[in-house]
N, C-alpha and C positions, 0 to 999 in steps of 0.2 A: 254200227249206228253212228253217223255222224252229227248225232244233236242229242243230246238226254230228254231233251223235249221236245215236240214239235209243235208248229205254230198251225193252228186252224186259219182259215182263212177272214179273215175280218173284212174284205168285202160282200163277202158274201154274206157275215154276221149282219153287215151293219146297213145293206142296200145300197147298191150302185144299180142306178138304171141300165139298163142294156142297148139301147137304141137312143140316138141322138141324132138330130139333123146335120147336114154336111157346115159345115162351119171355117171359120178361121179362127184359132187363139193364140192371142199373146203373154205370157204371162213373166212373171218376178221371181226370182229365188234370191234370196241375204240371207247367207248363216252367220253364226257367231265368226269362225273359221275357214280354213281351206277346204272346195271339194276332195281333196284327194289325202286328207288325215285321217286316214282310216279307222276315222270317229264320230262323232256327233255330225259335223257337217256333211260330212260325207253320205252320212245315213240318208240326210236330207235331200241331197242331191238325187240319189238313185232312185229316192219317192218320187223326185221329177223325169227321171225318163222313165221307170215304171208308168207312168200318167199318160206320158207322150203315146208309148206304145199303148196301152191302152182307149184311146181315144181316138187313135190312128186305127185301129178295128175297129171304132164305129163311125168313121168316115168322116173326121171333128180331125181339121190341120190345128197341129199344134205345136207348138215354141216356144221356148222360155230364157230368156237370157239370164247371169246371176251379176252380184257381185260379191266378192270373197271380205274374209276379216271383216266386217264391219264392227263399229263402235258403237254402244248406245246413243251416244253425241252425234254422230254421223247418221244413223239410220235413218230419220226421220225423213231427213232431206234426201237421199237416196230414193226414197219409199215415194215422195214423192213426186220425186223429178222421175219415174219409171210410171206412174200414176197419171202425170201429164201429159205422157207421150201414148198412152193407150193403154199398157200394159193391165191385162185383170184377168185373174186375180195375181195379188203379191202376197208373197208368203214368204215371211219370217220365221225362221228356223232357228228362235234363240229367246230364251225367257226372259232374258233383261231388255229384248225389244219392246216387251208388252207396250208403254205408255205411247213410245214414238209412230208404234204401228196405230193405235187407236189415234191418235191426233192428226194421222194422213187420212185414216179413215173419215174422219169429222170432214177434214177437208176435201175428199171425193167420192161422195156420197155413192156414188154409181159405178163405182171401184168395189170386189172383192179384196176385203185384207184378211188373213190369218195369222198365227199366231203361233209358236210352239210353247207348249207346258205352262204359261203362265194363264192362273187359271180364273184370278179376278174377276170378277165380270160385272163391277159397278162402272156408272156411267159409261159401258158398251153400247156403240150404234149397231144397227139392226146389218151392217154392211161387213162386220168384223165376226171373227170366229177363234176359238181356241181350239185346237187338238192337242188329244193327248195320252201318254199310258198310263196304268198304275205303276209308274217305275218303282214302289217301295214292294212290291209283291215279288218280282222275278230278284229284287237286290237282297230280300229277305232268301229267300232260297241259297243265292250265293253265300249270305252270310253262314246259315246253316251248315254249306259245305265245308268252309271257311274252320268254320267252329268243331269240325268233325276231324279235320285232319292236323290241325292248330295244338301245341302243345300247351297251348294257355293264353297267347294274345295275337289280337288281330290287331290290322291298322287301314283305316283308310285316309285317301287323300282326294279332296275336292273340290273344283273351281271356284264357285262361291259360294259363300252364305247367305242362300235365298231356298226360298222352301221348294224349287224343285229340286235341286243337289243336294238338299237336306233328307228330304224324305227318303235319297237312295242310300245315303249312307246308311243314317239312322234304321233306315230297312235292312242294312247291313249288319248293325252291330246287331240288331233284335235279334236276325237267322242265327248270330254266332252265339247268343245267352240263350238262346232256343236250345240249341245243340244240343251248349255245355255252360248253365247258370252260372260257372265260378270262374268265367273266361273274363280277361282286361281286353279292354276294347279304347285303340285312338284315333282322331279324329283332328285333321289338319286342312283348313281352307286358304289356298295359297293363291287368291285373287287374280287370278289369271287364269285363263283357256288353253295359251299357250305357250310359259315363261317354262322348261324343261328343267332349267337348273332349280327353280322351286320344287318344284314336284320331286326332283329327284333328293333336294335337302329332304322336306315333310318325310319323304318315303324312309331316306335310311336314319334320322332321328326316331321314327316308330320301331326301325328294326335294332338299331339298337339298345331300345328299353323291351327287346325280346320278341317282338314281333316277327311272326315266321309265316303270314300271309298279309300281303298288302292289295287292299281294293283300292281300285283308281277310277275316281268318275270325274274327269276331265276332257279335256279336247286333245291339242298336240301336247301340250303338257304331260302326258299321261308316260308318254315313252320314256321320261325320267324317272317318272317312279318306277317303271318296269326295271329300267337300266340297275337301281340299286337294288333291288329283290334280283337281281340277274348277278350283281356281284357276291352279295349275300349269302345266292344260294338259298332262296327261300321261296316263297309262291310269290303269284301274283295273279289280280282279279279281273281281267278290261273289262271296257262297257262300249256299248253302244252298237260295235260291230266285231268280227271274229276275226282278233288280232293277233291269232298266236303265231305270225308269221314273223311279227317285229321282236319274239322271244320266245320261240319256242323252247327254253330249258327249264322257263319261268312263269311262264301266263299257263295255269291250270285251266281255268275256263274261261268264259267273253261273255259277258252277261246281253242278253241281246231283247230290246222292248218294238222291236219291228214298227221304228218309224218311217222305215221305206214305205211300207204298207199304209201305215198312218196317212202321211204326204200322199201318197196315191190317191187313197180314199176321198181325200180332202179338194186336191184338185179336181178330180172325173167327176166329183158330187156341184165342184163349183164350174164347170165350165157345163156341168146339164141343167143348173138352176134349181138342182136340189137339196141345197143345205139348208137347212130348216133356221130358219131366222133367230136368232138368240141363244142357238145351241151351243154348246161346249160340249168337245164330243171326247169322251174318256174312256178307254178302253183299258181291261185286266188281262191278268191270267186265262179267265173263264173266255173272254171274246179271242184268244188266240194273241195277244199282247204281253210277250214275256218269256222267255227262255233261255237256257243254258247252253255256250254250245263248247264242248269241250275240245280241247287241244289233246287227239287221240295219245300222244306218243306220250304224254304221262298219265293223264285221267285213266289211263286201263291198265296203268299196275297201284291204281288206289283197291284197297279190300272190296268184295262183291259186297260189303256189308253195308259200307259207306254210300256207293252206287245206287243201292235198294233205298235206303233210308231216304236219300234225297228226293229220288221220285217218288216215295211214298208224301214226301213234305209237297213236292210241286201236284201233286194230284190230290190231295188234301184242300190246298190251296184253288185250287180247280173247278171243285165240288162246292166249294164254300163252307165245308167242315174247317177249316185252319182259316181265319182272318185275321191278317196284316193290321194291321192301323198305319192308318196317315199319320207321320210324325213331322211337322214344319219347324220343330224346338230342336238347335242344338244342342247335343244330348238326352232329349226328351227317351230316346229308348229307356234307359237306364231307369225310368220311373214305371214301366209297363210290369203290370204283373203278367206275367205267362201264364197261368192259370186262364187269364181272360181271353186269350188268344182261339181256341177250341171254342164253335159251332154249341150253342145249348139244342 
């Protein structure tokens, strides 16, 4: 089985038209980071030729140029100046673009903008969109796993402290006091997407006050943390995309919230003129937004017990017998009673 979970399809959840007039589009991709860090930005990117192909069956020519690294400081004017020349829609593949993308939006009205994860939506123009997953559902799961094979502490490490990074850790630590109630749990934001030797500090500071599983939800930064659970000898958790190519001795799982699909969804919807005006479109576990995908060469000598339990937590979660909470508080896990967590 090359996934513990599978992803349902969420176009098909969520409606994408099927037929579309023959067309020409232009569109914008800006992630936080590089197409090709086989992370967050990247996710992003293959939601745009996912799109491409998609649209190209229904007879709708489609294009999209990007531009890589972008800074909050920079985006705006980017966004715009791709805005001026035609480009629509543009979509921003980074939470801390939210304000910049909304102020191109103000300024071309007749421009699609979107959004990743930031989920705000005061004073939003009717022209802007948010997408997004329950990223604390599929990071709660990880954590669980985390917490099951863990001698007593976890550690995570994450780009910033903003409530979408927040709510995956945090969704992290809950899975791992989920487990096991009497587990230490840390928590390191190392301001950056893509500074390696941070990440790889944060990472082996957690490991050694005993941490023997390290989650990482960052961008390219992330291969630092890997690098020290790699020297360590200890686990390690990726996100975004399934990277246990960059360590396979080390990355037990890849936690994965199928933003490819998301960006899919989001473009096909805006180039047929069916994004519903003021939505923010958030997708879970239940709509096929969220899984596991393990790095076979260790996940299958963890006990059949461990294996069971998890999917029993990700199908729990599924049902909506098992609810997550949004946590945007650093540390806020730590105040959850678990009791409240179980479906009345």
């Amino acid at each position: 089985m090359n996934r513990i979970l599978g992803v349902t399809s969420i176009i098909a959840a969520l409606g994408i038209g099927s037929t579309a007039n023959a067309a020409e589009i232009k569109a914008a991709f800006l992630p936080c980071g590089q197409i090709n860090d086989h992370s967050w930005s990247e996710s992003g990117y293959l939601g745009m030729k996912l799109a491409k192909e998609a649209l190209a069956a229904q007879g709708v020519k489609f294009e999209f140029d990007y531009t890589e690294s972008q800074q909050p400081a920079q985006v705006e004017a980017a966004a715009r100046d791709y805005a001026s020349r035609g480009y629509n829609p543009i979509v921003l593949h980074c939470a801390t673009f939210r304000d910049a993308a909304v102020n191109a939006a103000k300024a071309f009205p007749n421009t699609k903008f979107m959004v990743a994860t930031a989920s705000d939506s005061a004073d939003v123009p009717k022209n802007f969109w948010f997408y997004d997953g329950a990223q604390q559902e599929a990071s709660f799961v990880a954590g669980y796993l985390a917490g099951l094979v863990s001698k007593g502490h976890v550690g995570a490490v994450g780009a910033f402290e903003f409530p979408a990074l927040v709510r995956q850790i945090e969704g992290f630590r809950l899975g791992a006091r989920y487990a096991n109630p009497n587990i230490k749990s840390y928590a390191t934001y190392i301001n950056s997407w893509d500074d390696a030797g941070k990440a790889k500090e944060a990472a082996q500071a957690q490991i050694d006050s005993g941490a023997d599983v390290i989650f990482a939800a960052t961008d390219q930064a992330a291969r630092g943390a890997f690098t020290a659970a790699e020297n360590s000898g200890v686990y390690a958790i990726a996100s975004y995309s399934d990277q246990a190519s960059l360590a396979p001795k080390t990355i037990l799982v890849s936690v994965l919230y199928d933003y490819p699909g998301l960006v899919k969804m989001m473009v096909v919807n805006a180039a047929l003129d069916k994004l519903v005006p003021g939505k923010a479109y958030q997708v879970g576990i239940a709509g096929g937004v969220g899984e596991l995908a393990p790095n076979q060469a260790l996940y299958r000598s963890l006990p059949d017990e461990v294996k069971r339990k998890v999917t029993a937590v990700f199908e729990a979660i599924k049902r909506g017998t098992l609810r997550v909470p949004l946590i945007i508080k650093a540390n806020g896990s730590a105040e959850i009673d678990l009791a409240t967590l179980s479906a009345k």
